[in-house]
C-alpha positions as CSV (number, residue, x, y, z in Angstrom):
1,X,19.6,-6.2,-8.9
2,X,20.9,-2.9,-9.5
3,X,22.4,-1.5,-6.0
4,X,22.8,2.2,-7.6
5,X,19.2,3.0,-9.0
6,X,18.6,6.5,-7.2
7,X,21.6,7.7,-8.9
8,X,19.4,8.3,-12.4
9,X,17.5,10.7,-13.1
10,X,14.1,8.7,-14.2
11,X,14.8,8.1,-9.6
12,X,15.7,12.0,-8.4
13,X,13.8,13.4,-6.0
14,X,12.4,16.1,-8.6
15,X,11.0,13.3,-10.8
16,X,9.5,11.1,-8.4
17,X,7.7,14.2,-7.1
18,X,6.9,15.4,-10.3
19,X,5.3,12.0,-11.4
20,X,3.5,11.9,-7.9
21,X,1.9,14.8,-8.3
22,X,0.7,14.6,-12.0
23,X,-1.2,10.9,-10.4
24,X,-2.6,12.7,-8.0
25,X,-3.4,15.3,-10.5
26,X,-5.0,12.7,-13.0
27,X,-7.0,10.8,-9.8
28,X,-8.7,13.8,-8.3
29,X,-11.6,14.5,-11.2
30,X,-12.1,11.0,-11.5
31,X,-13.0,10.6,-7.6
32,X,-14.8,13.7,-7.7
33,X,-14.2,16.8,-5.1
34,X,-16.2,15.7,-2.2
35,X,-14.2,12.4,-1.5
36,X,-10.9,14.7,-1.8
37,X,-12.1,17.3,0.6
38,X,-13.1,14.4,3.1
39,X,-9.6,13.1,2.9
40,X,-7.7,16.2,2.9
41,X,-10.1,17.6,5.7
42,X,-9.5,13.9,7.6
43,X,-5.9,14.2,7.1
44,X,-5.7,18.1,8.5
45,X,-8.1,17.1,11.6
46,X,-5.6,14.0,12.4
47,X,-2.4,16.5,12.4
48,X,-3.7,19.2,14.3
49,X,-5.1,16.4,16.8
50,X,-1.4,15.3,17.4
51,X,0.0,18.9,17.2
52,X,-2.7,19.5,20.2
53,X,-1.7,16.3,22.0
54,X,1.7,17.3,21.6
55,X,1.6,20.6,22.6
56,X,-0.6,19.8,25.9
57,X,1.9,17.4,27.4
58,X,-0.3,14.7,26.7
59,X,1.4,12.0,24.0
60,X,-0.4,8.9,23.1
């Protein structure tokens, strides 16, 4: 096994983030808007819940 693999460049950060966001590019029309903005939405409403719990002295 290779022990020094994120030392290429097919492994940067850039690339990785660049391939990451061309799948999710390529994903998106095929599961159509509405599922996306459910997710996205679902993912926002989770953060700010934490932010809030956070913020209000109360941590779970």
């Amino acid at each position: 096994m290779k022990e020094r693999w994120f030392n290429e460049a097919e492994y940067s950060s850039a690339a990785v983030g660049a391939r990451l966001s061309t799948d999710a590019a390529s994903i998106r029309p095929s599961t159509g808007d509405a599922i996306w903005n459910s997710l996205f939405w679902s993912g926002c409403e989770t953060v700010a819940g934490k932010i809030g719990s956070k913020l209000s002295g109360r941590q779970k």
